[in-house]
C-alpha positions in Angstrom: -49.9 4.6 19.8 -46.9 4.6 21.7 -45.2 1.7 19.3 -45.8 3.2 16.1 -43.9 6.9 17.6 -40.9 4.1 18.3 -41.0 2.0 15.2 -39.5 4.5 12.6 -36.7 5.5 15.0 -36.2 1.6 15.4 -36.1 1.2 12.1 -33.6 3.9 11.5 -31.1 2.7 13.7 -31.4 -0.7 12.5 -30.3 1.0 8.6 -28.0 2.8 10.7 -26.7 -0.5 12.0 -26.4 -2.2 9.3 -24.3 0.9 7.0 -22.0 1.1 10.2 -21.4 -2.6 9.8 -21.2 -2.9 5.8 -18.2 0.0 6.7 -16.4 -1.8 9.3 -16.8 -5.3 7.9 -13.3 -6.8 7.0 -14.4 -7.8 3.0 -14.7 -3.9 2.7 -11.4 -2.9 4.3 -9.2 -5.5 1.9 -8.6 -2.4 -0.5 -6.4 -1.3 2.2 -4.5 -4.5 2.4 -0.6 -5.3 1.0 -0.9 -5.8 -2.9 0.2 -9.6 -3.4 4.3 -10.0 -5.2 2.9 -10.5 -8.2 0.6 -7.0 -8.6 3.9 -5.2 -7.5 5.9 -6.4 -10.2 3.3 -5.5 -12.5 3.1 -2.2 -11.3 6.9 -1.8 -11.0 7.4 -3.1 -14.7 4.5 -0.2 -15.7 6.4 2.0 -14.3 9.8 1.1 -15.9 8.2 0.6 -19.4 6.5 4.9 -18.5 10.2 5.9 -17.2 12.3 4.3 -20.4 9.6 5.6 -23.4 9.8 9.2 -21.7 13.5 8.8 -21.6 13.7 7.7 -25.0 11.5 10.1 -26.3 13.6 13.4 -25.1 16.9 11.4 -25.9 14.9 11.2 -29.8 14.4 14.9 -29.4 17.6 16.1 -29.1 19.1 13.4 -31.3 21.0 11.7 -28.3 19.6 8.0 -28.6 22.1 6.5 -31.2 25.0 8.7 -29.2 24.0 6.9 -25.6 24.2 3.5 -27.5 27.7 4.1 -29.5 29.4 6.8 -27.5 29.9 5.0 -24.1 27.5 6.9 -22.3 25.8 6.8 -18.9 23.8 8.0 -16.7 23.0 8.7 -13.1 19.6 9.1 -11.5 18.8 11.3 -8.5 18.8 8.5 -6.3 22.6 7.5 -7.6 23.2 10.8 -6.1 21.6 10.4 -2.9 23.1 7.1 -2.6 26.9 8.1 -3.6 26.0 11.2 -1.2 25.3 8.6 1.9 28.6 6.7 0.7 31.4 9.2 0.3 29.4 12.2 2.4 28.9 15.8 1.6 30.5 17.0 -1.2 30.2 20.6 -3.0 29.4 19.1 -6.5 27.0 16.2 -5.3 25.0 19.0 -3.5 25.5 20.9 -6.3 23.8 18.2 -8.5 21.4 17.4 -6.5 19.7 20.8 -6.7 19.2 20.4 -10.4 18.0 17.6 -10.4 15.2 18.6 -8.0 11.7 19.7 -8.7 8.9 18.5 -11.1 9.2 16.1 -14.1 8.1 13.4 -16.0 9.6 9.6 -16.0 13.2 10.7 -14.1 16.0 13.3 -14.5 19.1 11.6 -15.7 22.7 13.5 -15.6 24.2 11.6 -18.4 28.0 11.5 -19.7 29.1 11.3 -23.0 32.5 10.1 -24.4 33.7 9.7 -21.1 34.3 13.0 -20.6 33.6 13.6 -16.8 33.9 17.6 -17.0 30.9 17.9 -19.1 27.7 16.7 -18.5 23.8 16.7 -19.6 20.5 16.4 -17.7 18.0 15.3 -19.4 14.5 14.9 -18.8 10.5 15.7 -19.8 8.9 18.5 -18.0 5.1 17.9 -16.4 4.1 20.2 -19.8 6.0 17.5 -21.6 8.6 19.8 -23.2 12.1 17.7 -23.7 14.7 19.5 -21.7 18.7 19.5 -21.9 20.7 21.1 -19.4 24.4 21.2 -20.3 26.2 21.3 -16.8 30.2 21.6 -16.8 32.6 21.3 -13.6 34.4 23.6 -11.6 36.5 22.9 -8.5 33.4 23.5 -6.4 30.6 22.4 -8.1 28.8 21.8 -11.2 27.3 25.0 -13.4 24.6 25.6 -15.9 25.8 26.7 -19.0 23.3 26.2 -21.4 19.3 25.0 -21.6 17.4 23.7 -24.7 13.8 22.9 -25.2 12.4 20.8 -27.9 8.0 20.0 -27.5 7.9 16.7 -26.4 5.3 14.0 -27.3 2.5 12.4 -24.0 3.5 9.5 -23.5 1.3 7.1 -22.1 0.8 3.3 -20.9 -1.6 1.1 -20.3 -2.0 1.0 -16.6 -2.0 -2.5 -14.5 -5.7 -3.1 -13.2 -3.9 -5.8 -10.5 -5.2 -3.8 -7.9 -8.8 -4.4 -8.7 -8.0 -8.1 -9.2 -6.1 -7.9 -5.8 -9.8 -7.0 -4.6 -11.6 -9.0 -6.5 -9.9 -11.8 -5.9 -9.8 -11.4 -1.7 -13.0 -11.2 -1.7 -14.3 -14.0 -2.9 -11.5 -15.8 -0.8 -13.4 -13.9 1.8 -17.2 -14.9 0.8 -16.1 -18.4 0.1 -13.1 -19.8 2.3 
């Protein structure tokens, strides 16, 4: 009498066991490993094709692509600013900059230049409602100001996302199960 009291608790540590093994076991944990060269430049290219169409789309809406194609123009990123701020050091108008192009968005904020005019200047970018923004910033001997903001509705834009990552796993796995 005493063995069958004991066999259902034996039994549920052994399914306890085993689930506490299946967790730990190293084929399980591979989702947590480096993604191989090959999955990071597909994801990285994803995410370049994502940042260009949402940059193309709100340069489209405010009738800017041909212009950054014939005029000369350029751009700088956030990180450009970050990066000239760590060369050159603090300066009024980088901080300035900086500050607009913080917050939320879509693809990237760009502060472009056109017709090499480095007085004025545009941000450009796609809000997380997707509306197409322009800023029109111009300089002063301290920093940059806001003089003017337009919004156009912007399209969703959308990729196909890389599935490497579940390849990646796949793939480990079996090197795993059959070495």
């Amino acid at each position: 009498m005493r063995r069958e009291i004991f066999r259902p608790l034996f039994v549920k540590k052994l399914v306890l066991s085993l689930f506490v093994f299946l967790l730990l076991d190293p084929i399980h944990t591979l989702a947590k490993e480096e993604l191989t060269a090959e999955c990071k430049k597909l994801l990285e290219e994803t995410k370049e094709q994502y940042v260009n169409l949402v940059a193309n789309d709100v340069l489209a809406s405010f009738d800017l692509f041909e212009d950054v194609k014939e005029k000369n123009a350029f751009y700088f990123t956030a990180s450009d600013l970050w990066k000239m701020e760590f060369l050159t050091g603090k300066d009024s108008h980088i901080e300035s900059l900086k500050k607009i192009m913080a917050g939320k968005y879509r693809g990237e904020k760009r502060l472009y230049f056109f017709n090499q005019d480095p007085d004025v200047s545009y941000v450009l970018f796609k809000d997380i409602d997707h509306n197409n923004i322009m800023l029109t910033l111009k300089r002063d001997p301290d920093n940059w100001i806001l003089t003017d903001k337009k919004m156009k509705k912007g399209k969703q834009i959308t990729v196909e996302t890389a599935e490497c990552q579940d390849q990646h796993f796949m793939q480990k796995m079996f090197d795993n199960l059959y070495p």
